[in-house]
N, C-alpha and C positions, 0 to 999 in steps of 0.2 A: 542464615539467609538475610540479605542486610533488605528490607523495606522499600527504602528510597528507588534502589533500582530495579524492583519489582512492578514497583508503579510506576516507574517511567517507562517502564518496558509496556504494562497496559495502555499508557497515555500514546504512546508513539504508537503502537501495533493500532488502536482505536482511528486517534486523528488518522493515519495512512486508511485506515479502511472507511473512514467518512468521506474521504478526499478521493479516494477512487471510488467510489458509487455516487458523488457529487461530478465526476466529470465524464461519467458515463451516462449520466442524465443530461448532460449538458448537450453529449457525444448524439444520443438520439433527438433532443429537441432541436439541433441542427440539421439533422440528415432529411427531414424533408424539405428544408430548403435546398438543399444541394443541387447545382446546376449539373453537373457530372465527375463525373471518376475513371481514373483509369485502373485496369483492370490490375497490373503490379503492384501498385500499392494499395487499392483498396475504397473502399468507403471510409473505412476507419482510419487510417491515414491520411488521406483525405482531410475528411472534417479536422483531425487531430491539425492539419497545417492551417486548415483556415481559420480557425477558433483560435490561433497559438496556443493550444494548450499541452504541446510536449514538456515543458517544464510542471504545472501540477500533475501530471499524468506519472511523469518519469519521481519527482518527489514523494510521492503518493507510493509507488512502489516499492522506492528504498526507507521510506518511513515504516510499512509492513517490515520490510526483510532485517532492519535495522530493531524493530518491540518483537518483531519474532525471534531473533537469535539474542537479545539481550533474558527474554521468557525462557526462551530451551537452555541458557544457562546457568541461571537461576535453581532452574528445575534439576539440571545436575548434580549440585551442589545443594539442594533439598536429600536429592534422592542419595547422595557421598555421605551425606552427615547422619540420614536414617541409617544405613550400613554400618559406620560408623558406633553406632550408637548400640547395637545389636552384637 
């Protein structure tokens, strides 16, 4: 199991999950400003257009999915080598 991309896999899985609970905070300290919404897209959508914050929002996601499947790889190749080994 090589190290390096162990920890990037926790580095990336981290900052994405800092970065989406950072712009969900942002997402509620906006929402009581909000003049209105309509009903299709939401509040959440909404705010998400007037803050621009679809780019960290949308990053934030694929940073998760990107240290989570670099993790669940890792982990197969843990768990190939214990088999292996046996």
């Amino acid at each position: 199991m090589n190290k390096n991309f162990l920890v990037s896999g926790y580095v990336l899985f981290l900052s994405g999950l800092v970065l989406f609970g950072l712009m969900h905070v942002a997402i509620a300290l906006y929402v009581p400003h909000l003049g209105g919404w309509g009903d299709p897209p939401g509040k959440f959508v909404t705010v998400l257009n007037e803050i621009m914050g679809w780019v960290p929002y949308v990053l934030s996601v694929i940073l998760m999915i990107v240290g989570a499947g670099i993790l669940l790889d890792q982990m197969n190749k843990w768990i190939e080598q214990k088999e292996n080994q046996q």
